[in-house]
VEXFI-421247 format. One record per atom (N, C-alpha, C): residue number from 1; chain; atom name; x, y negated, z negated. Coordinates in steps of 0.2 Angstrom, whole numbers. Atoms other than C-alpha are relative to their C-alpha. Example, Ala and Ser with C-alpha at 12.3 -4.5 7.8 and 13.67 -1.06 7.14 Angstrom:
BEGIN
   i ch at    px    py    pz
   1  A  N     4     6     0
   1  A CA    62    22   -39
   1  A  C     4    -6     0
   2  A  N    -4     6     1
   2  A CA    68     5   -36
   2  A  C    -4    -5    -3
//
This chain:
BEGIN
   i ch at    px    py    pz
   1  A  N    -6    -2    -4
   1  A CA   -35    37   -46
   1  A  C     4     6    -5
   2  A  N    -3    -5     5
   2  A CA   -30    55   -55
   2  A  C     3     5     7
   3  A  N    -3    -6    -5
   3  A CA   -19    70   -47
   3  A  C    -4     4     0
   4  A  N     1     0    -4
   4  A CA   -24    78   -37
   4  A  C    -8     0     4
   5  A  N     4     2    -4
   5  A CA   -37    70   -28
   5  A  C     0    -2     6
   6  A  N     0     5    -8
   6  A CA   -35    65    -8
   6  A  C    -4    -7    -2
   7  A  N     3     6    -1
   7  A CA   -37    46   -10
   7  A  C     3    -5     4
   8  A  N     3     5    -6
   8  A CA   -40    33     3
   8  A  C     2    -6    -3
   9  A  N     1     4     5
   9  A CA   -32    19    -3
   9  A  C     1    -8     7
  10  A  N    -1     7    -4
  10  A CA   -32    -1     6
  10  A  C     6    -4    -3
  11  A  N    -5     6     3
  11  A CA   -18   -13     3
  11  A  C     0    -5     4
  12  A  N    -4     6    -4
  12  A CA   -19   -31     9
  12  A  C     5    -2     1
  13  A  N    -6     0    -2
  13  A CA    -5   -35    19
  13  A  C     2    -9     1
  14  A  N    -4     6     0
  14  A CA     4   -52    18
  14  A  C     6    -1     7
  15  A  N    -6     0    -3
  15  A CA    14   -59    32
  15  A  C     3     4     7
  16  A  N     1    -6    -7
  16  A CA    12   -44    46
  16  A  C    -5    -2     5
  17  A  N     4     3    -2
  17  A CA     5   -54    59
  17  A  C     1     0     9
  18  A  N     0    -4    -7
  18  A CA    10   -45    76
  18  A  C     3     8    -2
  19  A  N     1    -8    -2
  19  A CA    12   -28    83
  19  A  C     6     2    -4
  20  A  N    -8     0     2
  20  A CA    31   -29    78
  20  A  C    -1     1    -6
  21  A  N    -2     0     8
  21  A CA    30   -31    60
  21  A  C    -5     5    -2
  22  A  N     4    -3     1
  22  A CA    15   -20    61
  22  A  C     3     9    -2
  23  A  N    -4    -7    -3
  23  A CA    28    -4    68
  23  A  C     3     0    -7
  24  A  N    -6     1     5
  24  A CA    41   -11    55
  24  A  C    -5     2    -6
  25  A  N     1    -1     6
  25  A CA    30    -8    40
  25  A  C    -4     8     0
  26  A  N     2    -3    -1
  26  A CA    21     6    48
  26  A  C     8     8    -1
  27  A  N    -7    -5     3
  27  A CA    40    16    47
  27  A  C     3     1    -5
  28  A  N    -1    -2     7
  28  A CA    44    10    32
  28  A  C    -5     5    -5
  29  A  N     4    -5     4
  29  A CA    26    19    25
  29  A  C     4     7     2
  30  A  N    -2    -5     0
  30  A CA    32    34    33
  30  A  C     6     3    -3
  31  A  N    -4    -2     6
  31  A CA    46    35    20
  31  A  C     1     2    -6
  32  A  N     4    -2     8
  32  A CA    36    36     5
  32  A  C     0     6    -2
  33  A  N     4    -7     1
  33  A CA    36    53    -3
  33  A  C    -6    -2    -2
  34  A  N     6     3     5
  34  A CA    19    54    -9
  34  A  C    -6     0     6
  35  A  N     6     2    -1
  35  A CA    10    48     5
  35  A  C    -1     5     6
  36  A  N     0    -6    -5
  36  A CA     2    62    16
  36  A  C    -4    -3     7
  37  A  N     1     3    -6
  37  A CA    -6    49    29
  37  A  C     0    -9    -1
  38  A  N     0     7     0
  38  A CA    -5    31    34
  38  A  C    -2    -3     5
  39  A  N     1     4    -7
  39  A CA   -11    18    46
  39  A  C     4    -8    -3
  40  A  N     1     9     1
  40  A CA    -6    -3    47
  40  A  C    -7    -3     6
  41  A  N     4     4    -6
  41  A CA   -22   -11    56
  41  A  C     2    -9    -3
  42  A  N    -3     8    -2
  42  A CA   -15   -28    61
  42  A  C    -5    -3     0
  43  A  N     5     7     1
  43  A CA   -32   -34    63
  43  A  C    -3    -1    -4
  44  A  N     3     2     7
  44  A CA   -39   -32    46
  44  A  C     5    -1    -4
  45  A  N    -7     2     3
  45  A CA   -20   -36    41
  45  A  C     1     4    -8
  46  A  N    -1    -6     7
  46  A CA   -21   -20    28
  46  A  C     6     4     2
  47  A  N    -2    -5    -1
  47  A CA   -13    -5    28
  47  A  C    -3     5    -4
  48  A  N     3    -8     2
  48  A CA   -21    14    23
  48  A  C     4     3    -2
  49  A  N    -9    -5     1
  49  A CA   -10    26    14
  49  A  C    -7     5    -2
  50  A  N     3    -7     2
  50  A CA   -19    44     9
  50  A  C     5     3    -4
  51  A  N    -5    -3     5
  51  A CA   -11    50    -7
  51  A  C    -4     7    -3
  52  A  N     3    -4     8
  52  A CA   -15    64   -21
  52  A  C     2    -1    -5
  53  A  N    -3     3     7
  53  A CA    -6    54   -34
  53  A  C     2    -8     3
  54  A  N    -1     9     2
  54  A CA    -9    34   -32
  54  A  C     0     0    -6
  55  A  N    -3     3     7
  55  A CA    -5    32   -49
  55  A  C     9    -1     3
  56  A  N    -6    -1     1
  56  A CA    13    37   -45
  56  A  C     2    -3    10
  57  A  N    -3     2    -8
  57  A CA    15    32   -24
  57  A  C    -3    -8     2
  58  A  N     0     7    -3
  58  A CA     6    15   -23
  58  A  C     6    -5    -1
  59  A  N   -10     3     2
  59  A CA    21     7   -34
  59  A  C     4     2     6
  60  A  N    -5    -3    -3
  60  A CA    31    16   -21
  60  A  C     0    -4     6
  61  A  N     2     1    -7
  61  A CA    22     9    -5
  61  A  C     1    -9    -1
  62  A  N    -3     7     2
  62  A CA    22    -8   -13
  62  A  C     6    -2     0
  63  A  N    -8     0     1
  63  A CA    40    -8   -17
  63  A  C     3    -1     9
  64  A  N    -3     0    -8
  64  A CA    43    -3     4
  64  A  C    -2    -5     0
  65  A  N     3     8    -5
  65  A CA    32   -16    10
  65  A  C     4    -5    -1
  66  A  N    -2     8     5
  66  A CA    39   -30    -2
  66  A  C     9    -1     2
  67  A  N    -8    -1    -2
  67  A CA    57   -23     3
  67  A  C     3    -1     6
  68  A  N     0     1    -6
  68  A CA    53   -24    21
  68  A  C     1    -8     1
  69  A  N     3     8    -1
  69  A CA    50   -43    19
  69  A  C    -5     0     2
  70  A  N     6     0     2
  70  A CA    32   -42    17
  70  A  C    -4    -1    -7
  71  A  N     4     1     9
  71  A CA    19   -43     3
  71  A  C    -5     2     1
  72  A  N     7    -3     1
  72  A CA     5   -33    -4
  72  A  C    -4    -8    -5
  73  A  N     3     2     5
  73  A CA    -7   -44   -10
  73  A  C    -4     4    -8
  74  A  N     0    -3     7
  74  A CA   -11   -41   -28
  74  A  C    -3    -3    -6
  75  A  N     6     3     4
  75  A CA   -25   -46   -42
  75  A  C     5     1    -8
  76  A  N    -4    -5     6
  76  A CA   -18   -46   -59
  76  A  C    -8    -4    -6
  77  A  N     7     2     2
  77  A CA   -35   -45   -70
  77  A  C     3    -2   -10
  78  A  N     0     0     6
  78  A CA   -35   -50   -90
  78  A  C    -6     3    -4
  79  A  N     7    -4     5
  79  A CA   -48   -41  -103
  79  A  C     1    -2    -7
  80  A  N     0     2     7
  80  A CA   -50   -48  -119
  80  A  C     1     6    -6
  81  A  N    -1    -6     6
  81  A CA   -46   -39  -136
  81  A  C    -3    -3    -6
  82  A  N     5     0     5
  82  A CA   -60   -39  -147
  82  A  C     2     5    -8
  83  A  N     1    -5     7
  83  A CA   -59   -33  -167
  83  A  C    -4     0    -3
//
């Protein structure tokens, strides 16, 4: 994920589970700076966003969704530290 590259990015959606809340979060994306396209598919319960800086707009897209009252699902990984 570096500038400026067009990237495609998925975010599972939490809690978007009709047409309604599909719209609502679909208008919240559109007021992301950053994001230059977007979908919600309700039936894979994602969302698409098109950026050329996910490093700095998925925070931002997250942040909406979470503020709509919804949720991005989200992994948090560990890596050990070897000396």
């Amino acid at each position: 994920m570096s500038k400026g590259n067009n990237n495609s990015i998925s975010m599972p959606l939490e809690g978007v589970d009709s047409e309604h809340c599909a719209l609502i979060v679909d208008k919240g994306l559109s007021k992301v700076k950053g994001i230059t396209a977007h979908k919600v598919e309700l039936n894979n319960s994602r969302a698409v966003i098109d950026t050329d800086d996910a490093i700095d707009v998925v925070p931002k897209a997250v942040k909406a969704i979470r503020d709509l009252g919804y949720d991005v699902a989200t992994v948090k990984k560990s890596f050990p530290v070897l000396n």
